[in-house]
PyMOL Python script that loads the backbone (N, CA, C, O; Angstrom):
from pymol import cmd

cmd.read_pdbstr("""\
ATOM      1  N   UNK A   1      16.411   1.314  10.480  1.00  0.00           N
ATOM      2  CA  UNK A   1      16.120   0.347  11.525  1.00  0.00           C
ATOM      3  C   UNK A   1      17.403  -0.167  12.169  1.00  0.00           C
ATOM      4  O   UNK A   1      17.400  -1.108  12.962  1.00  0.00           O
ATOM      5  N   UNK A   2      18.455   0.466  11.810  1.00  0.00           N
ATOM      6  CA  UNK A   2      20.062  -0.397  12.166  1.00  0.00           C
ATOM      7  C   UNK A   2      20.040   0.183  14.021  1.00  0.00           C
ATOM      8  O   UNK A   2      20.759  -0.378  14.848  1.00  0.00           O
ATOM      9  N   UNK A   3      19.377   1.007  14.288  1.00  0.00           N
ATOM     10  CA  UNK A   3      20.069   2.125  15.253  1.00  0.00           C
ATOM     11  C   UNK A   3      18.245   1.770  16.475  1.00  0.00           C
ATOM     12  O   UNK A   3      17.813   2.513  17.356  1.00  0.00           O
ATOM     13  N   UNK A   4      17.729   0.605  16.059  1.00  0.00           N
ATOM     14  CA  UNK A   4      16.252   0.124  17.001  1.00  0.00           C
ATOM     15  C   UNK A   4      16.687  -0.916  17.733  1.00  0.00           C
ATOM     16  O   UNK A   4      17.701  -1.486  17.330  1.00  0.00           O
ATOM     17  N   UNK A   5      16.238  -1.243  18.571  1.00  0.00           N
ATOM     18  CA  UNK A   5      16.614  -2.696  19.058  1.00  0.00           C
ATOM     19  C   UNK A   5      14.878  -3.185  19.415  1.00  0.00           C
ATOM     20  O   UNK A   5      14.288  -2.436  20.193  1.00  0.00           O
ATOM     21  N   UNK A   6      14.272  -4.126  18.989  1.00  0.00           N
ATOM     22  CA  UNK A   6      13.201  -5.017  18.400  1.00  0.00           C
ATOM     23  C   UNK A   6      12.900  -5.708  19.951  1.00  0.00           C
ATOM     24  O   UNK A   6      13.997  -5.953  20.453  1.00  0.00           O
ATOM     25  N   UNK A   7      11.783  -6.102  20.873  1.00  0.00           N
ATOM     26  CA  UNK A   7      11.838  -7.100  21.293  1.00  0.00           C
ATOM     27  C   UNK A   7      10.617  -7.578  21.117  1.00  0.00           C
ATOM     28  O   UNK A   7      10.046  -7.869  22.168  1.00  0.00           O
ATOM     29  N   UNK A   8       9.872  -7.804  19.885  1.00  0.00           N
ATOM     30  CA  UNK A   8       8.720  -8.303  19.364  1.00  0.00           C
ATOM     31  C   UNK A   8       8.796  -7.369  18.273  1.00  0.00           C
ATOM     32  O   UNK A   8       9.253  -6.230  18.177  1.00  0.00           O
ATOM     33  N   UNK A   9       7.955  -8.530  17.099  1.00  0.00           N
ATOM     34  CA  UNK A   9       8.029  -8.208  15.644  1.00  0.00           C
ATOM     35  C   UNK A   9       7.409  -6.369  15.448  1.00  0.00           C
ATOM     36  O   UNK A   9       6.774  -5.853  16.368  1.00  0.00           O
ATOM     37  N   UNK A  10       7.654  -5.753  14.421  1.00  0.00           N
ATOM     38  CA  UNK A  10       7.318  -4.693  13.969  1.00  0.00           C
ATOM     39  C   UNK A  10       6.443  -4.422  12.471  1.00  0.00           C
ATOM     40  O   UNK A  10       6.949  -4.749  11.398  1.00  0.00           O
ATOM     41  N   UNK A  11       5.670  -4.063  12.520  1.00  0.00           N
ATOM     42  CA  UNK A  11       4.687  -4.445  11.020  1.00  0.00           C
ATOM     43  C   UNK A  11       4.314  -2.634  10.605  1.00  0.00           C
ATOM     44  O   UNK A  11       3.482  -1.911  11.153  1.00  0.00           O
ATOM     45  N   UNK A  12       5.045  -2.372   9.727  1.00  0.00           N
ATOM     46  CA  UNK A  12       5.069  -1.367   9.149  1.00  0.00           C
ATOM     47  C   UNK A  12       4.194  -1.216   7.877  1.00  0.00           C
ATOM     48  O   UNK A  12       4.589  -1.849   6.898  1.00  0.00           O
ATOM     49  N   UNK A  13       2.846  -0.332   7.713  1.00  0.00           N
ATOM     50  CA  UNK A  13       1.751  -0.455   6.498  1.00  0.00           C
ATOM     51  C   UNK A  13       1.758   0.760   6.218  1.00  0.00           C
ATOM     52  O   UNK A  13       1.734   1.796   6.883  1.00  0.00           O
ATOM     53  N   UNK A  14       1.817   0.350   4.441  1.00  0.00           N
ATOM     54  CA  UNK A  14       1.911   1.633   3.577  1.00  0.00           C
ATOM     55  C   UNK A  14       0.675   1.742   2.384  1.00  0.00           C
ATOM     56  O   UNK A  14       0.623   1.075   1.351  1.00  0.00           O
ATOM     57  N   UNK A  15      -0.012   2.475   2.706  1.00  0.00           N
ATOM     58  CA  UNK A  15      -1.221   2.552   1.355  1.00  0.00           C
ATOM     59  C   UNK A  15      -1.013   3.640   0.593  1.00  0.00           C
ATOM     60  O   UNK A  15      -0.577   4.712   1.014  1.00  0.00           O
ATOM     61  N   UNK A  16      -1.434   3.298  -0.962  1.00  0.00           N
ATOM     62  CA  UNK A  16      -1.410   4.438  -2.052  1.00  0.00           C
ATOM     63  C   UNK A  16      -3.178   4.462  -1.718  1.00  0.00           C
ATOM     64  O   UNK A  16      -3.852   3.724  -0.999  1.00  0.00           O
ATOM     65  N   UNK A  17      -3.555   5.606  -2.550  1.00  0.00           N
ATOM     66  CA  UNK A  17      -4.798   5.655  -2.555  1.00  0.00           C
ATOM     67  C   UNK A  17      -5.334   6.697  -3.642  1.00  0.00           C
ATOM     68  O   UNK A  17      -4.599   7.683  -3.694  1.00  0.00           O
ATOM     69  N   UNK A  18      -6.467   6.747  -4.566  1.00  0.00           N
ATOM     70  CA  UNK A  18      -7.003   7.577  -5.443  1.00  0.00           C
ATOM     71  C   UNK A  18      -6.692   9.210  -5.343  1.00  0.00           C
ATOM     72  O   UNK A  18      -6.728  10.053  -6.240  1.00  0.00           O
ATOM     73  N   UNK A  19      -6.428   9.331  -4.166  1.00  0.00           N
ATOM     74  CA  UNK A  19      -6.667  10.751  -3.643  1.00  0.00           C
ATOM     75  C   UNK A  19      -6.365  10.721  -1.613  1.00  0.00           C
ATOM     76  O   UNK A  19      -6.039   9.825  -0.835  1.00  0.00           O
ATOM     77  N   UNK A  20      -6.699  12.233  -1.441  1.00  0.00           N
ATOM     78  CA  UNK A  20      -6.790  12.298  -0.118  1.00  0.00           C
ATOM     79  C   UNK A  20      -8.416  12.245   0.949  1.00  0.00           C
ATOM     80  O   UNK A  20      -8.886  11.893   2.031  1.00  0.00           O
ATOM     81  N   UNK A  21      -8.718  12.898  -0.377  1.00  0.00           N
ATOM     82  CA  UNK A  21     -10.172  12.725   0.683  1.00  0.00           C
ATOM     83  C   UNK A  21     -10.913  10.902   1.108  1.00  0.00           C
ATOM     84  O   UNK A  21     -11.394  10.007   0.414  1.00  0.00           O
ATOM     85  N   UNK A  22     -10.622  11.090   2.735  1.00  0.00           N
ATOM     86  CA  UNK A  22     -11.258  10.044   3.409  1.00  0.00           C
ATOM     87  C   UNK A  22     -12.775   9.694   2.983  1.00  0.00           C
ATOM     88  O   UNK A  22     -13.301   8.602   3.203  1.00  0.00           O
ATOM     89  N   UNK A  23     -13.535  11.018   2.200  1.00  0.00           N
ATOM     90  CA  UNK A  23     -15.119  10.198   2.247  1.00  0.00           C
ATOM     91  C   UNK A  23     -15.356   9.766   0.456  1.00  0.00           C
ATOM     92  O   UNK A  23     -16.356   9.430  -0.178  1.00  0.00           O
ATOM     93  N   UNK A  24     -14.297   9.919   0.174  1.00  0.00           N
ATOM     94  CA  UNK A  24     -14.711   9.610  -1.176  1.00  0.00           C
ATOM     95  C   UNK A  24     -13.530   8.483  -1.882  1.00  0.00           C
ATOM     96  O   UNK A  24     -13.723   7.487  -2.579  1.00  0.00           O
ATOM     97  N   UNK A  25     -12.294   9.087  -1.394  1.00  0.00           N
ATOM     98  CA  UNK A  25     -10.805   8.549  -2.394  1.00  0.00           C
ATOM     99  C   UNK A  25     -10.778   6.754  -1.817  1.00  0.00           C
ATOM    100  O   UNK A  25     -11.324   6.574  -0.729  1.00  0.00           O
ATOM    101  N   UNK A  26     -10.403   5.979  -2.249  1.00  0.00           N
ATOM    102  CA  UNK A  26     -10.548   4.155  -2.339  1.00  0.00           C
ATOM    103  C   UNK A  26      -8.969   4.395  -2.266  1.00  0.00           C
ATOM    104  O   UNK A  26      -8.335   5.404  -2.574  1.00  0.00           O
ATOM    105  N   UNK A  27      -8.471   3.027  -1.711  1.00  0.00           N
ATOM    106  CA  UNK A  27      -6.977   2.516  -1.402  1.00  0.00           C
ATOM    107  C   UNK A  27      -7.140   2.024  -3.198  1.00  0.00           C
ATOM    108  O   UNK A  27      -8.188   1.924  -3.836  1.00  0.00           O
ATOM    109  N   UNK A  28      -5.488   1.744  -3.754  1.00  0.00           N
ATOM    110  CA  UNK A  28      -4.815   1.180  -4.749  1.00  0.00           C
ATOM    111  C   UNK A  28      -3.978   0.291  -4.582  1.00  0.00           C
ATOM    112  O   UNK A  28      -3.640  -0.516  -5.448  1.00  0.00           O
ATOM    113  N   UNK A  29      -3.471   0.358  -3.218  1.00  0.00           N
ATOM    114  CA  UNK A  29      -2.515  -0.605  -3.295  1.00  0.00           C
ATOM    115  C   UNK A  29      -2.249  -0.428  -1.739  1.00  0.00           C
ATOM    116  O   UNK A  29      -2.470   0.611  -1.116  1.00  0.00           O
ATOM    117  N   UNK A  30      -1.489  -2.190  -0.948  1.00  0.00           N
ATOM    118  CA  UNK A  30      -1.575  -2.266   0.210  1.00  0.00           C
ATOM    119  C   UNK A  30      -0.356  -2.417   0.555  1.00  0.00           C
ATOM    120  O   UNK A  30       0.136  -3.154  -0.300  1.00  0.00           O
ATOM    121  N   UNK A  31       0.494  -2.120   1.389  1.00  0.00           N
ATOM    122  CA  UNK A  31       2.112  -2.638   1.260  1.00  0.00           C
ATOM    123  C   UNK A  31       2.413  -3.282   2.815  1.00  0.00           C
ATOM    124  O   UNK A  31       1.503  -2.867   3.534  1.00  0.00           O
ATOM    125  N   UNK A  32       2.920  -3.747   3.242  1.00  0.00           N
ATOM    126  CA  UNK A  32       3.540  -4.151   4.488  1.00  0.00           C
ATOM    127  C   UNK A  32       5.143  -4.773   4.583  1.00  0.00           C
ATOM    128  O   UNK A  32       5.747  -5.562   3.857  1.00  0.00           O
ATOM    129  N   UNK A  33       5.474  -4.152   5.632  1.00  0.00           N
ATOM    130  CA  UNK A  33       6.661  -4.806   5.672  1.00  0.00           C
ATOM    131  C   UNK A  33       6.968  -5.243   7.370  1.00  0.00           C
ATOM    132  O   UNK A  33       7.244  -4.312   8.127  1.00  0.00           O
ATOM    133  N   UNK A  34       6.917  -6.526   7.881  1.00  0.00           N
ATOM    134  CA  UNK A  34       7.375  -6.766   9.051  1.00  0.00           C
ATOM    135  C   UNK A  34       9.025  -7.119   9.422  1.00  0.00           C
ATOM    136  O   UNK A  34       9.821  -7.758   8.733  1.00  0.00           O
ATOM    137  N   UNK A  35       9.213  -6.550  10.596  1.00  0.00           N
ATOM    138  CA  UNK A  35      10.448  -6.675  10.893  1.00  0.00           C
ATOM    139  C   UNK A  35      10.947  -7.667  12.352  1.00  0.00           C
ATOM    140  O   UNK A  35      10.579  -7.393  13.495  1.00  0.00           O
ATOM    141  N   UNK A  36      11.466  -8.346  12.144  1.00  0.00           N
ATOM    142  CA  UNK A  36      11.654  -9.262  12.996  1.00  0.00           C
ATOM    143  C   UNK A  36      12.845  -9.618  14.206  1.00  0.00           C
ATOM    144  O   UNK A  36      13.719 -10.430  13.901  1.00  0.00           O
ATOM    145  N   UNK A  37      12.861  -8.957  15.662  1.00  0.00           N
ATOM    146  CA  UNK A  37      13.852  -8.812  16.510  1.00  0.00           C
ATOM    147  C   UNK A  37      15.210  -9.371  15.988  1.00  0.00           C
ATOM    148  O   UNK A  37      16.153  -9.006  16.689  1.00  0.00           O
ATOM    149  N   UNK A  38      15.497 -10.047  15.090  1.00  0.00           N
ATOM    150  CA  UNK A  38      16.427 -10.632  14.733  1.00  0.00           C
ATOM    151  C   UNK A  38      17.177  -9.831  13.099  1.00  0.00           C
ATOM    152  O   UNK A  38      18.239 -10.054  12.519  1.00  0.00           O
ATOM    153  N   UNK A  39      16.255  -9.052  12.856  1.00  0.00           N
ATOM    154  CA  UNK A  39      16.677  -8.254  11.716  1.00  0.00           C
ATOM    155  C   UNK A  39      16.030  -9.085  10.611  1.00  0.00           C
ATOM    156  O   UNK A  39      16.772  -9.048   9.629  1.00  0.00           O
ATOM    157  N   UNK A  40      15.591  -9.381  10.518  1.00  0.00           N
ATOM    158  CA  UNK A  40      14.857 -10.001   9.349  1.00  0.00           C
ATOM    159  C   UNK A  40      13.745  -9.993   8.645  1.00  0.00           C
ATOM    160  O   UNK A  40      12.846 -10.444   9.355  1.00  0.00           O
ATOM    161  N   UNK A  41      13.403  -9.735   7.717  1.00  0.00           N
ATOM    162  CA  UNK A  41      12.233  -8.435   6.973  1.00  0.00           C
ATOM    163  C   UNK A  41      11.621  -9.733   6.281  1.00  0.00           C
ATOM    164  O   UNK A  41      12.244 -10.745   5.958  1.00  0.00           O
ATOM    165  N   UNK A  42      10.227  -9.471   6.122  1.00  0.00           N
ATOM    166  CA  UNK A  42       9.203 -10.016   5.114  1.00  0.00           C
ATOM    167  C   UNK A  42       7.949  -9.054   4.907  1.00  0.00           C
ATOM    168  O   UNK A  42       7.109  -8.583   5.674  1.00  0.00           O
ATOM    169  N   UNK A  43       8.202  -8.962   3.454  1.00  0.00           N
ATOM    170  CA  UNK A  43       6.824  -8.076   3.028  1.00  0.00           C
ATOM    171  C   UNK A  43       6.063  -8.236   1.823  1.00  0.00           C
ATOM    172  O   UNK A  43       6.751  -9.001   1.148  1.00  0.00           O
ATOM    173  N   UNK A  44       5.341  -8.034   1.366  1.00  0.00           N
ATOM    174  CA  UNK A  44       3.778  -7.901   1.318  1.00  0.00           C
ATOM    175  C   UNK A  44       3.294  -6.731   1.139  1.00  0.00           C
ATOM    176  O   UNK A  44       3.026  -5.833   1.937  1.00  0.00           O
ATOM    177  N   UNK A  45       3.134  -6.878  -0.839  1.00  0.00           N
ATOM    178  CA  UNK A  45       2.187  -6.054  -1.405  1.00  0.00           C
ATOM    179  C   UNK A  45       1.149  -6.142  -2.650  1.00  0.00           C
ATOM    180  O   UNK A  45       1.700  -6.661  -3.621  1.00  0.00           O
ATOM    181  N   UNK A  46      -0.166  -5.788  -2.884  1.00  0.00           N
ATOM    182  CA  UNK A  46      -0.899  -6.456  -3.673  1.00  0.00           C
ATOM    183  C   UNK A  46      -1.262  -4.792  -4.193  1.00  0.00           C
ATOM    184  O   UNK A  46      -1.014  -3.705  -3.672  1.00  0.00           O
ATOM    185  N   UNK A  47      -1.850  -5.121  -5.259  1.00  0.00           N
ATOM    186  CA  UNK A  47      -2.722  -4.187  -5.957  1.00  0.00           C
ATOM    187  C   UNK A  47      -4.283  -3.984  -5.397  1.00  0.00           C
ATOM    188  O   UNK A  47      -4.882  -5.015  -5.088  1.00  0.00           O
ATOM    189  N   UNK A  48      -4.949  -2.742  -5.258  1.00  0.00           N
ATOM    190  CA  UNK A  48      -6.564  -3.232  -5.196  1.00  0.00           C
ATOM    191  C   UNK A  48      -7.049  -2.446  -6.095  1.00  0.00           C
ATOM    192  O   UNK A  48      -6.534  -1.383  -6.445  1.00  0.00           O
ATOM    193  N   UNK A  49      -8.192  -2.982  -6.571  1.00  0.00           N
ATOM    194  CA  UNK A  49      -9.409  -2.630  -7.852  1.00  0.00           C
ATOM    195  C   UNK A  49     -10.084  -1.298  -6.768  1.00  0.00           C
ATOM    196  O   UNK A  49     -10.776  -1.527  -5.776  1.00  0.00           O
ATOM    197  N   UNK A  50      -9.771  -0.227  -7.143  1.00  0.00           N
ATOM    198  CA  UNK A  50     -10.691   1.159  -6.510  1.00  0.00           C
ATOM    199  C   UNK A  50     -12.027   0.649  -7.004  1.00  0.00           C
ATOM    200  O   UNK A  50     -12.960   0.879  -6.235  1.00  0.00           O
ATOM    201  N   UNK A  51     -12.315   0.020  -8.096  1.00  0.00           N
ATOM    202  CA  UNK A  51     -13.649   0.597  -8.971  1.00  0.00           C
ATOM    203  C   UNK A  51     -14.157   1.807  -8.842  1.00  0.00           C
ATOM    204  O   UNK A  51     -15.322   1.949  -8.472  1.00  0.00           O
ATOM    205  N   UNK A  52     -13.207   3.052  -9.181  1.00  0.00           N
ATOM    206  CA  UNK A  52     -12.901   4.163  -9.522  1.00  0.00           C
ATOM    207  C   UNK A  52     -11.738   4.388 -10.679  1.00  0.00           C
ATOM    208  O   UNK A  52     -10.749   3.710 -10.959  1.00  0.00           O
ATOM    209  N   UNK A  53     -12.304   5.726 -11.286  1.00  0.00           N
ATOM    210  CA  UNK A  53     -10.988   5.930 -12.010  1.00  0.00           C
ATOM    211  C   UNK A  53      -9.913   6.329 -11.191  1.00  0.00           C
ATOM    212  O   UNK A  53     -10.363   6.884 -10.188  1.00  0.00           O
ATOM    213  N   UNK A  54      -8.565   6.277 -11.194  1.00  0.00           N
ATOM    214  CA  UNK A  54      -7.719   6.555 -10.138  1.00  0.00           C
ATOM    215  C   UNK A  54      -6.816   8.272 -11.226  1.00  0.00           C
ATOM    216  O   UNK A  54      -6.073   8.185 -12.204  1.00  0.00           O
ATOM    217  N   UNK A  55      -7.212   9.337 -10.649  1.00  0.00           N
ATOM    218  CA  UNK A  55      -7.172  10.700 -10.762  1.00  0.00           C
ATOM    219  C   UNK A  55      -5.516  11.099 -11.467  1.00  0.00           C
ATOM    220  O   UNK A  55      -4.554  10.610 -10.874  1.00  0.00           O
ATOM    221  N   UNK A  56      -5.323  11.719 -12.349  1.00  0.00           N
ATOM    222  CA  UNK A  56      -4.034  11.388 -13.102  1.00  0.00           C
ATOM    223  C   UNK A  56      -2.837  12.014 -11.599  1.00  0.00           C
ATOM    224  O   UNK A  56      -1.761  11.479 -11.331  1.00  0.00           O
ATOM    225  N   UNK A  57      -3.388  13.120 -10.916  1.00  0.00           N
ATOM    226  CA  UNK A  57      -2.472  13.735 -10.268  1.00  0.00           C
ATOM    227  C   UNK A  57      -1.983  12.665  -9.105  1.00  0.00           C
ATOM    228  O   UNK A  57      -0.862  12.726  -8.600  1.00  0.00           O
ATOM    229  N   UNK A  58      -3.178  11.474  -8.677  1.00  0.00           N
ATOM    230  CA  UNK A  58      -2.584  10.349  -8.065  1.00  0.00           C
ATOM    231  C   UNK A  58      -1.926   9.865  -8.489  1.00  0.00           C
ATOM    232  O   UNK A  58      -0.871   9.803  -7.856  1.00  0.00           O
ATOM    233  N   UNK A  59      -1.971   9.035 -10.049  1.00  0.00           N
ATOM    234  CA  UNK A  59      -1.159   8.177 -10.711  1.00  0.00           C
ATOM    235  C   UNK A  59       0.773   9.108 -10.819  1.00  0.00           C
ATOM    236  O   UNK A  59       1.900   8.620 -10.900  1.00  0.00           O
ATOM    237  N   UNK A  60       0.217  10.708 -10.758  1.00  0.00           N
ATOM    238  CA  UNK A  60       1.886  10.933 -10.679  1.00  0.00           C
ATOM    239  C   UNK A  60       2.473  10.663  -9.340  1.00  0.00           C
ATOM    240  O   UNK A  60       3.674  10.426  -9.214  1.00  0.00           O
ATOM    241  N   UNK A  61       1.766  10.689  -8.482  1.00  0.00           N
ATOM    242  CA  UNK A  61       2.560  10.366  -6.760  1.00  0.00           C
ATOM    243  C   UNK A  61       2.741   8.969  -6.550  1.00  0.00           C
ATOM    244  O   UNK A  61       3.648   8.608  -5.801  1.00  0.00           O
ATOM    245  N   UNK A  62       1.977   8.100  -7.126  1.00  0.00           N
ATOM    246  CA  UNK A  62       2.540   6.629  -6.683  1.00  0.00           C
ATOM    247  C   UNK A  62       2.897   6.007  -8.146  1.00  0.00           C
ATOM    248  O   UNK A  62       3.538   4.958  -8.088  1.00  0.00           O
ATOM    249  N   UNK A  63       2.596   6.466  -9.387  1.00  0.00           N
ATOM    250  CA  UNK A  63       2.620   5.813 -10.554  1.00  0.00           C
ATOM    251  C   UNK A  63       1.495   4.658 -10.801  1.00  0.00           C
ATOM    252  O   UNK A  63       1.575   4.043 -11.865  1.00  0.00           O
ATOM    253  N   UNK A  64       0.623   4.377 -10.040  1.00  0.00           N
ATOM    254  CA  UNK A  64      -0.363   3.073 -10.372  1.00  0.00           C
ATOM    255  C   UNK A  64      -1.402   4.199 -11.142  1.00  0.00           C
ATOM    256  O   UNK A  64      -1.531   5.394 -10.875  1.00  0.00           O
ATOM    257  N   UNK A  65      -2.106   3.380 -12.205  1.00  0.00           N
ATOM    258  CA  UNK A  65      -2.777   3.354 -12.926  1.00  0.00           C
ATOM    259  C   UNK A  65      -3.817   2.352 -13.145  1.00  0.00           C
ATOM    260  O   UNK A  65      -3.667   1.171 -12.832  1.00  0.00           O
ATOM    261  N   UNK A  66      -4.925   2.849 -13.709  1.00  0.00           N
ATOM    262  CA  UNK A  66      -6.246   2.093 -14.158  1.00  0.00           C
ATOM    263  C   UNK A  66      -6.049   1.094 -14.594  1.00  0.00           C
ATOM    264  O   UNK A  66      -6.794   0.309 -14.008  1.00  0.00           O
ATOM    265  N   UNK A  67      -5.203   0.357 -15.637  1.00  0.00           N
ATOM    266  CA  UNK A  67      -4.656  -0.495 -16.334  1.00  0.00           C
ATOM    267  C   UNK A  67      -4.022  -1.287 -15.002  1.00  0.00           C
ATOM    268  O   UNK A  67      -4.716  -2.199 -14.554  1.00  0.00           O
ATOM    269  N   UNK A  68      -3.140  -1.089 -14.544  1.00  0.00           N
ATOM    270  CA  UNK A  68      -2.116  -2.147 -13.365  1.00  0.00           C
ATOM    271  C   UNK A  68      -3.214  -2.103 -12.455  1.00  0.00           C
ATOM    272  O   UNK A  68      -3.027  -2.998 -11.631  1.00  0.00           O
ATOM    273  N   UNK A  69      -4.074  -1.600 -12.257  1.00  0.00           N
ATOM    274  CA  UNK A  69      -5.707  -2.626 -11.367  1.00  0.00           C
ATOM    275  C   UNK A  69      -6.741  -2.965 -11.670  1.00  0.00           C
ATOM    276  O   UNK A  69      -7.658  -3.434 -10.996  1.00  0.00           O
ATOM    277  N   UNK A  70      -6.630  -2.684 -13.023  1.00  0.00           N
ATOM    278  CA  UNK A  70      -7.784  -3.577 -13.837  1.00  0.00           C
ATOM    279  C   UNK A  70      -8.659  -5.022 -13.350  1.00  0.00           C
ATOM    280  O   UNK A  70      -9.867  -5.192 -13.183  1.00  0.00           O
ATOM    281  N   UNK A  71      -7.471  -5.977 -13.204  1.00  0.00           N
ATOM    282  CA  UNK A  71      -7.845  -7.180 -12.946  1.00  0.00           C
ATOM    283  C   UNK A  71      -7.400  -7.264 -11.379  1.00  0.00           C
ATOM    284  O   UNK A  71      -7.185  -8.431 -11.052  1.00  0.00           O
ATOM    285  N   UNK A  72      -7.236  -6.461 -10.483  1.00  0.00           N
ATOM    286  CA  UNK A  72      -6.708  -6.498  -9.801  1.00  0.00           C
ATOM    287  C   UNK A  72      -8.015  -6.666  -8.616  1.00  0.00           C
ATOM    288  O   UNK A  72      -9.067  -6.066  -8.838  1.00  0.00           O
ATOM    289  N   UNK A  73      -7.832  -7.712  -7.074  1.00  0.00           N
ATOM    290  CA  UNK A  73      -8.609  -7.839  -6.476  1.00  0.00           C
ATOM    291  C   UNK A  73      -9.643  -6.797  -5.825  1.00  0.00           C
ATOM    292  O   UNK A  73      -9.115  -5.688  -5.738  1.00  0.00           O
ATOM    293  N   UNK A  74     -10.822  -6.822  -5.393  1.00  0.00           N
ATOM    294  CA  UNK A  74     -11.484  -5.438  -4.905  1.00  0.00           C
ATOM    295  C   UNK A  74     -11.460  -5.492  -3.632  1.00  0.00           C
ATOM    296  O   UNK A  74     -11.516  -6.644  -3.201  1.00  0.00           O
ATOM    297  N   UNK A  75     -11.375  -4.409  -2.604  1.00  0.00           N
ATOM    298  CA  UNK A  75     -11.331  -4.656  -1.222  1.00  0.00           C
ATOM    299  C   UNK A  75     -12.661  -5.332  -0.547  1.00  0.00           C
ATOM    300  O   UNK A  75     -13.675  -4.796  -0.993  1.00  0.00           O
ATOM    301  N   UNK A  76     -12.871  -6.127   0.189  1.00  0.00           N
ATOM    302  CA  UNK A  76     -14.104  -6.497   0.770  1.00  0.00           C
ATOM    303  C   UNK A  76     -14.096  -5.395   1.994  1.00  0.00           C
ATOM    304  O   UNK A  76     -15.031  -5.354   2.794  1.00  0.00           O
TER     305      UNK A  76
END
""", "prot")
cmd.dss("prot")
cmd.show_as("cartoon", "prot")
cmd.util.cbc("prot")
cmd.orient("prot")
């Protein structure tokens, strides 16, 4: 971002998710990061409850696991 010049904020969103398939795979986790014409970053990330098992070959691409969303909120 050194080499952008900003003239209104920038909100950059990153999701893990169970898998790839759109009709079946649930988000795990939500990330954001906004950037602010002035260079100045605030971000924002939570866990979400799939209420799915989350597929081991996912857990190797982002590392989240069943356990770290256990208690973790569910998406509305």
């Amino acid at each position: 971002m050194d080499n952008v010049t900003l003239e209104r904020p920038l909100v950059c969103f990153d999701l893990e998710t169970t898998g790839t398939g759109i009709d079946r795979d649930r988000i795990v986790e939500i990330g954001m990061v906004r950037v602010e014409p002035d260079g100045s970053r605030r971000s924002f990330r939570t866990l979400i409850n799939p209420e799915m098992p989350i597929p081991p070959a996912a857990s190797a691409v982002h590392g989240i696991t069943d356990a770290d969303v256990r208690e973790a909120p569910l998406l509305a």
